[in-house]
ZAPAKE-834324 format. One line per field, with one value per residue (C-alpha): x, y, z; residue number from 1; residue in three letters. Coordinates in pm, whole numbers. Layout:
N
X (X,...)
Y (Y,...)
Z (Z,...)
i (NUM,...)
aa (ALA,...)
***
This chain:
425
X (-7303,-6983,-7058,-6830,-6721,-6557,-6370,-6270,-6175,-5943,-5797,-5700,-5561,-5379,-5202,-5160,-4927,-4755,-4669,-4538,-4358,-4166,-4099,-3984,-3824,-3749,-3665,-3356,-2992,-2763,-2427,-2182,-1840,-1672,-1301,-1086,-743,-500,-135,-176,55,260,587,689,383,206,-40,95,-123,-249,-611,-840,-1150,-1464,-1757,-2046,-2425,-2635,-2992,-3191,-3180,-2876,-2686,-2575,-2428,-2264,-2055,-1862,-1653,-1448,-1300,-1066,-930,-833,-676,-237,-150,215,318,61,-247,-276,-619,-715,-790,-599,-628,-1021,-1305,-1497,-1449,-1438,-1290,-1051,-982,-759,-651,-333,-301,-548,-550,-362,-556,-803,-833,-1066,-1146,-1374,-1467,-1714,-1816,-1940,-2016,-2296,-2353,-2551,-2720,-2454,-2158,-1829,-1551,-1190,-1163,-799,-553,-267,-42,-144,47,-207,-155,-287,-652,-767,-1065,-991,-1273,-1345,-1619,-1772,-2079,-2248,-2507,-2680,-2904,-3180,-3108,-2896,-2643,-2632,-2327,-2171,-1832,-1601,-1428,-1065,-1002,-679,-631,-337,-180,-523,-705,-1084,-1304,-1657,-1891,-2125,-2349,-2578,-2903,-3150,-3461,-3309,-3386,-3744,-3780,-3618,-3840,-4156,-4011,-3973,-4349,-4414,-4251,-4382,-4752,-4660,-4444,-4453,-4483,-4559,-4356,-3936,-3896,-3562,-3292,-3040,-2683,-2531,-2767,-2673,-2801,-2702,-2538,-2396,-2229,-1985,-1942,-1678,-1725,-1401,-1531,-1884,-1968,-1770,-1804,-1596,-1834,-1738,-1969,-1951,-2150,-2258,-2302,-2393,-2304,-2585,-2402,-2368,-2249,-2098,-1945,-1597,-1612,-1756,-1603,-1833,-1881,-2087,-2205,-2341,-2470,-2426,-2686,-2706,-2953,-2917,-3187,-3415,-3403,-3173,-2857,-2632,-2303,-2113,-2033,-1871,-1763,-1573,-1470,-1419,-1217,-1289,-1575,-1673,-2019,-2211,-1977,-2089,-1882,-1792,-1667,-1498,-1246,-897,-590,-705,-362,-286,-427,-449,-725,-899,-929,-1044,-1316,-1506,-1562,-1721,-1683,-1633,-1285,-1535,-1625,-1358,-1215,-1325,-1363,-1612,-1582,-1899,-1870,-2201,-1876,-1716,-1862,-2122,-2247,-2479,-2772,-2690,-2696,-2478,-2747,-2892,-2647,-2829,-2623,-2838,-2656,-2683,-2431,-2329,-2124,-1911,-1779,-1382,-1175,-997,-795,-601,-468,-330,57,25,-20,28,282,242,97,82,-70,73,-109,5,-151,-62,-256,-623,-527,-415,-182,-274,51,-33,328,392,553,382,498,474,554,462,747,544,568,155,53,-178,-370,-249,-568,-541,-868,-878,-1136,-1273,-1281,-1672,-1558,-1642,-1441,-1328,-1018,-896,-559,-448,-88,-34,260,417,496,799,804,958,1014,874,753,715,432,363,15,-79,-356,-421,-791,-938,-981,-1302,-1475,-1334,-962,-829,-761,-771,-669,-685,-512,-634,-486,-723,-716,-867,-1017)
Y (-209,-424,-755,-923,-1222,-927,-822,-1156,-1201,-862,-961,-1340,-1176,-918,-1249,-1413,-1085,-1098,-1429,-1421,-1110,-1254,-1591,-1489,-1106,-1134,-1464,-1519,-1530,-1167,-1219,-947,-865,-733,-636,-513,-376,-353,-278,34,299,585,529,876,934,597,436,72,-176,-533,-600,-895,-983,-1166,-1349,-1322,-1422,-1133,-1293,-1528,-1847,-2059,-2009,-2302,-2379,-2012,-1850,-1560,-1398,-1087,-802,-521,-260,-10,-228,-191,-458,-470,-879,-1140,-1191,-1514,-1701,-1867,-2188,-2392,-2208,-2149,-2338,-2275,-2577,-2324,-2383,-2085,-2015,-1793,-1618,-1411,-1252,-1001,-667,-736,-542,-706,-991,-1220,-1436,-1680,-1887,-2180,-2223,-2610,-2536,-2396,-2016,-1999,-1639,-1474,-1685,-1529,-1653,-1522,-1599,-1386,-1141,-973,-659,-294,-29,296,661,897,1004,805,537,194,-42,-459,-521,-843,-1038,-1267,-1556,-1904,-2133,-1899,-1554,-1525,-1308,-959,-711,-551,-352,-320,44,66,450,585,903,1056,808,554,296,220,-36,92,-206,-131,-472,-590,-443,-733,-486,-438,-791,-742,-381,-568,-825,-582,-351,-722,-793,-431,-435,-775,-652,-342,-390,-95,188,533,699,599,642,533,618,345,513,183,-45,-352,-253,-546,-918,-1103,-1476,-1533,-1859,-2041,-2416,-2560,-2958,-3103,-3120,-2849,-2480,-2157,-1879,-1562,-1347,-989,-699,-332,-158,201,483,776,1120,1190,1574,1516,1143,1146,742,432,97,-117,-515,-741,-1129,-1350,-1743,-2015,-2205,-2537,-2714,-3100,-3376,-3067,-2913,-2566,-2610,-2370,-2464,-2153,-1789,-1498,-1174,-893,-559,-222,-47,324,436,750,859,899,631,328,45,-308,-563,-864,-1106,-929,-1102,-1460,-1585,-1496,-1764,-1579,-1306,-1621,-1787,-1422,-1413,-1760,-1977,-2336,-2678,-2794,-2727,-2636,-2334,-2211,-1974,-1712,-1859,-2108,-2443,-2623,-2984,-3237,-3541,-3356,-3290,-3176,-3310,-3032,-3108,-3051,-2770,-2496,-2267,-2392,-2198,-1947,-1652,-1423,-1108,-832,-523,-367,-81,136,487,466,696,967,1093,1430,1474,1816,1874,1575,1591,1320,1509,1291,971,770,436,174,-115,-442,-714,-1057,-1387,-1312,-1051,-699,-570,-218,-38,267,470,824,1031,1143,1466,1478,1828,1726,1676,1324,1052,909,559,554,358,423,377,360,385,205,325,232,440,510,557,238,178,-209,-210,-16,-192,-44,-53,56,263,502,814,981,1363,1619,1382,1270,870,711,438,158,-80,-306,-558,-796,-766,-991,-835,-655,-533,-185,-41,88,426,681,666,821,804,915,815,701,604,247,28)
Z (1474,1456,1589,1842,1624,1393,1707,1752,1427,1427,1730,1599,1275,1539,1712,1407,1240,1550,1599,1232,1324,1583,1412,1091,1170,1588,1602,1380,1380,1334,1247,1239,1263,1578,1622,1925,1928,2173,2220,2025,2015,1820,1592,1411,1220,1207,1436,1549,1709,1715,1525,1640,1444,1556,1452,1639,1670,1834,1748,1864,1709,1585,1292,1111,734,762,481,513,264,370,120,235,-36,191,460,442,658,645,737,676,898,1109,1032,1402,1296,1535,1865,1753,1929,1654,1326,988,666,527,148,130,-169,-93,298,460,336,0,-258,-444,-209,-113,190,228,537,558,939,1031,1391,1462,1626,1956,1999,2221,2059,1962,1798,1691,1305,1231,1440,1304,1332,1191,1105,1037,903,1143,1152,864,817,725,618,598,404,455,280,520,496,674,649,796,565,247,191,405,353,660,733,1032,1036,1180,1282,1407,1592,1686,1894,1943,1751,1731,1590,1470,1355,1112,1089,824,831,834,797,407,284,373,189,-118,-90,-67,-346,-576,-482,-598,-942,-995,-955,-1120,-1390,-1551,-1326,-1485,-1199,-1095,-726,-716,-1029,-1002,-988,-1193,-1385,-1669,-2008,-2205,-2186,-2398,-2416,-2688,-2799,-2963,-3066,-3027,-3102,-3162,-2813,-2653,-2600,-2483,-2407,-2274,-2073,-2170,-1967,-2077,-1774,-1742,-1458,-1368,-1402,-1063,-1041,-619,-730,-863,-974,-902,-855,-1003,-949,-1164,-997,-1195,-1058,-1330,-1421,-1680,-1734,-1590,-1683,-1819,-1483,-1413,-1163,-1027,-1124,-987,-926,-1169,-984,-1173,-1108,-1272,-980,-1135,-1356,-1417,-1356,-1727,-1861,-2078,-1935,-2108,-1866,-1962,-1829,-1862,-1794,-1910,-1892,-1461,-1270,-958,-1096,-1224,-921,-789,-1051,-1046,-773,-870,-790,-1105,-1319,-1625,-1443,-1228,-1513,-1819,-2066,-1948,-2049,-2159,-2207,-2143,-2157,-1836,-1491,-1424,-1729,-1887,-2148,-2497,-2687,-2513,-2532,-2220,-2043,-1850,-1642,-1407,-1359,-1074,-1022,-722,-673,-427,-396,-408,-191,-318,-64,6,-331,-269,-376,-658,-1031,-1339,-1507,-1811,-1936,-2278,-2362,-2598,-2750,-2868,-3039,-2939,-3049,-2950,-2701,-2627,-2433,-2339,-2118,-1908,-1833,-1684,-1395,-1127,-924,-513,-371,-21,199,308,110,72,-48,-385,-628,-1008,-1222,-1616,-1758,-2121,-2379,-2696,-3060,-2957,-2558,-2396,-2103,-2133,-1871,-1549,-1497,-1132,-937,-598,-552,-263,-394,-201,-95,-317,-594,-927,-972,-1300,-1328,-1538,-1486,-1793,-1875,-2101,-2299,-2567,-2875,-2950,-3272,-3203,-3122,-2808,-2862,-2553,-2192,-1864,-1540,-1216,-831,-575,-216,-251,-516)
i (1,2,3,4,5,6,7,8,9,10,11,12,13,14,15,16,17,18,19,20,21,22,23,24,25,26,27,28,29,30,31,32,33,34,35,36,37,38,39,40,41,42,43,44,45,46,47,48,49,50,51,52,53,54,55,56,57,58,59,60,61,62,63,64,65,66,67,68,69,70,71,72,73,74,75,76,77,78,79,80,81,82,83,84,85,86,87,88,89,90,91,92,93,94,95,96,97,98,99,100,101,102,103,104,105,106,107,108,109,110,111,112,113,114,115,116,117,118,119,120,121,122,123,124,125,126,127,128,129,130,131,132,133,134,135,136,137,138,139,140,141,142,143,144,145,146,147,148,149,150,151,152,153,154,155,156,157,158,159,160,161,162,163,164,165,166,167,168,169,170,171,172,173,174,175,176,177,178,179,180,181,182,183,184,185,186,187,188,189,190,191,192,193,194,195,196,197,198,199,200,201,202,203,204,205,206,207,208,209,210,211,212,213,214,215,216,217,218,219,220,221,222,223,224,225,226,227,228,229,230,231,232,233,234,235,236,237,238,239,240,241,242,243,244,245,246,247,248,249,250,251,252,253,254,255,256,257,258,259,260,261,262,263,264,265,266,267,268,269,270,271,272,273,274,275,276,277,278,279,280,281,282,283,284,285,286,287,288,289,290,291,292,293,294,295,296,297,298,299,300,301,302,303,304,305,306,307,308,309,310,311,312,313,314,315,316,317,318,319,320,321,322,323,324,325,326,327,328,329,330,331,332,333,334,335,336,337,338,339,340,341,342,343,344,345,346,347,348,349,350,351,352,353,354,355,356,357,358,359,360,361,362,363,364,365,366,367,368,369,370,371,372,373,374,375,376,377,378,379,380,381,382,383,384,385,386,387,388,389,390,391,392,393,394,395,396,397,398,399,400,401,402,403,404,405,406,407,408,409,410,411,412,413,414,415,416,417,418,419,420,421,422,423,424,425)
aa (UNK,UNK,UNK,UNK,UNK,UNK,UNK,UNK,UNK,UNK,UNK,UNK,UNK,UNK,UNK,UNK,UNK,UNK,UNK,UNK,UNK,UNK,UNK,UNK,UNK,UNK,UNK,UNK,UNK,UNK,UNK,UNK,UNK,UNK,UNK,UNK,UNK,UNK,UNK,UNK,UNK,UNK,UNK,UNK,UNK,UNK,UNK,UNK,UNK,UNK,UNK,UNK,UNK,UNK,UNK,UNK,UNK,UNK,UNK,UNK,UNK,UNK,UNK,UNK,UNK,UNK,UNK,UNK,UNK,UNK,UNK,UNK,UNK,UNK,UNK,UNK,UNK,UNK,UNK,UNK,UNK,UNK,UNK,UNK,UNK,UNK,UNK,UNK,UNK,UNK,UNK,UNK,UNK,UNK,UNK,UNK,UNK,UNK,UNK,UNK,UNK,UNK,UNK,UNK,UNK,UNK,UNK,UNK,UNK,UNK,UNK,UNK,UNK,UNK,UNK,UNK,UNK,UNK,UNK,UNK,UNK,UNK,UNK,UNK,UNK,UNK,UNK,UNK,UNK,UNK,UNK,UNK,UNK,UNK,UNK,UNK,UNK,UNK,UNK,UNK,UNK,UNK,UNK,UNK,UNK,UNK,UNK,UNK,UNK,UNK,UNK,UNK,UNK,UNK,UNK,UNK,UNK,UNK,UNK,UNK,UNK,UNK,UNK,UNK,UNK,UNK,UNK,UNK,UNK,UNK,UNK,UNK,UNK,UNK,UNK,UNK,UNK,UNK,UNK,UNK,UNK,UNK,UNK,UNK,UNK,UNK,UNK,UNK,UNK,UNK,UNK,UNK,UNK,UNK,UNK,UNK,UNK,UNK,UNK,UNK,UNK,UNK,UNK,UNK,UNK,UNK,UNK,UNK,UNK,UNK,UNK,UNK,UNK,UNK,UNK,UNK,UNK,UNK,UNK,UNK,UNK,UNK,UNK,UNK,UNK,UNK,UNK,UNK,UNK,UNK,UNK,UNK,UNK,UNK,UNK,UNK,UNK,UNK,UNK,UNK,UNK,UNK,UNK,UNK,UNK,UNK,UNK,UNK,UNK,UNK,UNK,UNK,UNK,UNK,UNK,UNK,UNK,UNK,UNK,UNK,UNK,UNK,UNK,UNK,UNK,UNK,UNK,UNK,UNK,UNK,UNK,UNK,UNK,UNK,UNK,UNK,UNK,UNK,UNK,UNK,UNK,UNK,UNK,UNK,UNK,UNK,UNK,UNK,UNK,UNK,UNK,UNK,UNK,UNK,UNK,UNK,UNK,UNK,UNK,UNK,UNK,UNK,UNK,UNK,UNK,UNK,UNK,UNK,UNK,UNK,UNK,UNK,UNK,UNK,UNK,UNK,UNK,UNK,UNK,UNK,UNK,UNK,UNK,UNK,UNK,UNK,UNK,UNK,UNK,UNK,UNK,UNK,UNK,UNK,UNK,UNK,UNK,UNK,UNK,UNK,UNK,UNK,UNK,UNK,UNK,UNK,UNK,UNK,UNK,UNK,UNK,UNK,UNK,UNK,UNK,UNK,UNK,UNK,UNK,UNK,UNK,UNK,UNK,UNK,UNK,UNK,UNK,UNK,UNK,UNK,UNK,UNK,UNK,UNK,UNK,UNK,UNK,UNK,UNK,UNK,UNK,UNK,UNK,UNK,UNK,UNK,UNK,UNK,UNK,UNK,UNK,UNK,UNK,UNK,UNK,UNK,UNK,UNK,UNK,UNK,UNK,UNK,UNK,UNK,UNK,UNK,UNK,UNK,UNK,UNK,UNK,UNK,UNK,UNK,UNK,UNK,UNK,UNK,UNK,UNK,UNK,UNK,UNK,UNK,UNK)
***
């Protein structure tokens, strides 16, 4: 016979999972993104219109200490897109890297106020110009002082003479499952059944070091990443992050961030990525984000006689890696072909140059907006570079191409290419 102090007992540890429940799962901040439109309307065969954006807390408890960081690589805004700093209530630092919608950029906003559930605030407006009945995305990466980072997206559709805006908001129910599914693999390392196949996974790292004095260091992260061969995926554009981590009076610090991109991998593909295009400033800035000039480009500089003052050796140095990835667009391809295409390397200093040129054909009588992807390869068919350019191809007509990067030498030659058009990055 169950006694009445078990009830008891059940029923306490009943109160106790719910008051948990609604403390640390009910009881916390949501931010998303939000957009409106208005003023929309039809020129020839393009959707015009005016695109707000907003920031808002639909939780329950305040958000403070919030970063947001947005990325849009299918957006074509056509002028540049005004950040609403000054007519803002809301206090927010912008760092802004090119305009909104260029491709391949990146936005990142600090907020210092602090989000009331209910709050919204206007971070950016600007003009749009759409093609008809086509999706447009915003990706966005999201994070407080309550929750780290959460991805989101904002979808922009156009009809044939309307606008929409679709929010799709982080999903806060998926940093819990990751967090059961770490507890899991922790207790069980070695599982003898996969219930998940990861479609992208990192399959070695490596930081190459060159001792330019006694105390300092250039080391250059390099990345083996391999794609699943996915029969329905076409290509994946594939990110690695990495958080930088010295070690300071014996104790680990993050120093900074690493984020780079391979824009079009195919699936079954073994994939080297490593900082192309040392030389542009621009993609570095793109790449690392730190507070400290050591660590702001590839290669990384480390120095214990400059800030912030590492331990000694270099091999402290500790990056932890993840990879993330994305199915790019394709778009209606129908009525195009590459004609032709031919690659030409050159070796300058420590470098390659590796030129993608060709001709594309059109035989639509519209002209269509496209990315050019090159796609450079290794004698043993590593993929180490996927310079991109993007173009508008005219109707009826033939388009030559030309997109180019700049990639340190490795152990093996560059010897094969490909080139394939895509919608977005």
């Amino acid at each position: 016979m169950v006694s009445h102090w078990s009830i008891i007992g059940s029923i306490i540890g009943a109160l106790a999972g719910l008051v948990a429940i609604h403390k640390f799962i009910i009881r916390r901040p949501r931010l998303r993104l939000v957009g409106e439109t208005t003023g929309y309307g039809r020129r020839e065969s393009t959707i015009t219109g005016n695109l707000s954006v907003y920031i808002e807390n639909s939780g329950w408890k305040n958000a403070n200490d919030v970063y947001l960081e947005i990325h849009s690589n299918t957006w074509d805004f056509p002028n540049d897109a005004d950040i609403d700093g000054e007519n803002s209530i809301l206090d927010f630092q912008h760092d802004n890297h090119g305009y909104i919608g260029a491709p391949g950029d990146r936005h990142r906003f600090k907020i210092d106020d602090t989000l009331h559930p209910g709050s919204k605030y206007k971070l950016f407006f600007g003009d749009i110009l759409l093609e008809q009945d086509r999706d447009y995305t915003i990706d966005y990466r999201i994070s407080c002082q309550s929750h780290g980072e959460r991805k989101g997206e904002l979808w922009v559709k156009s009809g044939y003479n309307n606008v929409s805006v679709v929010p799709s908001p982080p999903r806060f129910y998926l940093a819990y499952w990751k967090r059961i599914k770490d507890i899991v693999r922790n207790i069980i390392p070695y599982s003898p059944v996969s219930l998940t196949l990861p479609n992208v996974w990192i399959s070695a790292v490596k930081l190459e070091s060159v001792q330019e004095s006694f105390w300092d260091w250039r080391v250059n992260p390099i990345i083996e990443v391999r794609t699943a061969n996915e029969k329905d995926v076409s290509a994946y554009s594939v990110t690695v992050k990495g958080v930088v981590k010295i070690s300071n009076n014996g104790e680990k610090e993050a120093v900074g961030a690493i984020k780079m991109k391979r824009c079009s991998v195919r699936p079954g593909t073994n994939a080297i990525i490593l900082m192309t295009d040392i030389n542009k400033y621009a993609k570095q800035r793109l790449a690392c984000d730190s507070s400290y000039d050591a660590y702001k480009q590839i290669p990384l500089k480390y120095s214990p006689q400059e800030p912030p003052y590492p331990d000694h050796p270099h091999s402290d140095l500790d990056i932890q890696w993840e990879v993330d990835y994305e199915i790019p667009e394709q778009g209606d391809q129908r009525g195009f072909q590459i004609l032709c295409s031919e690659m030409e390397v050159k070796k300058l200093g420590d470098q390659n140059m590796a030129k993608i040129k060709g001709t594309i054909e059109n035989t639509n009588t519209n002209s269509r907006a496209f990315f050019v992807v090159g796609r450079v390869y290794t004698d043993s068919g590593y993929l180490v570079a996927t310079p991109d350019q993007r173009i508008q191809i005219a109707g009826n007509s033939k388009t030559d191409f030309n997109v180019s990067c700049y990639i340190p030498q490795l152990s093996e030659d560059l010897t094969d290419h490909e080139v394939v058009l895509q919608r977005t990055q």
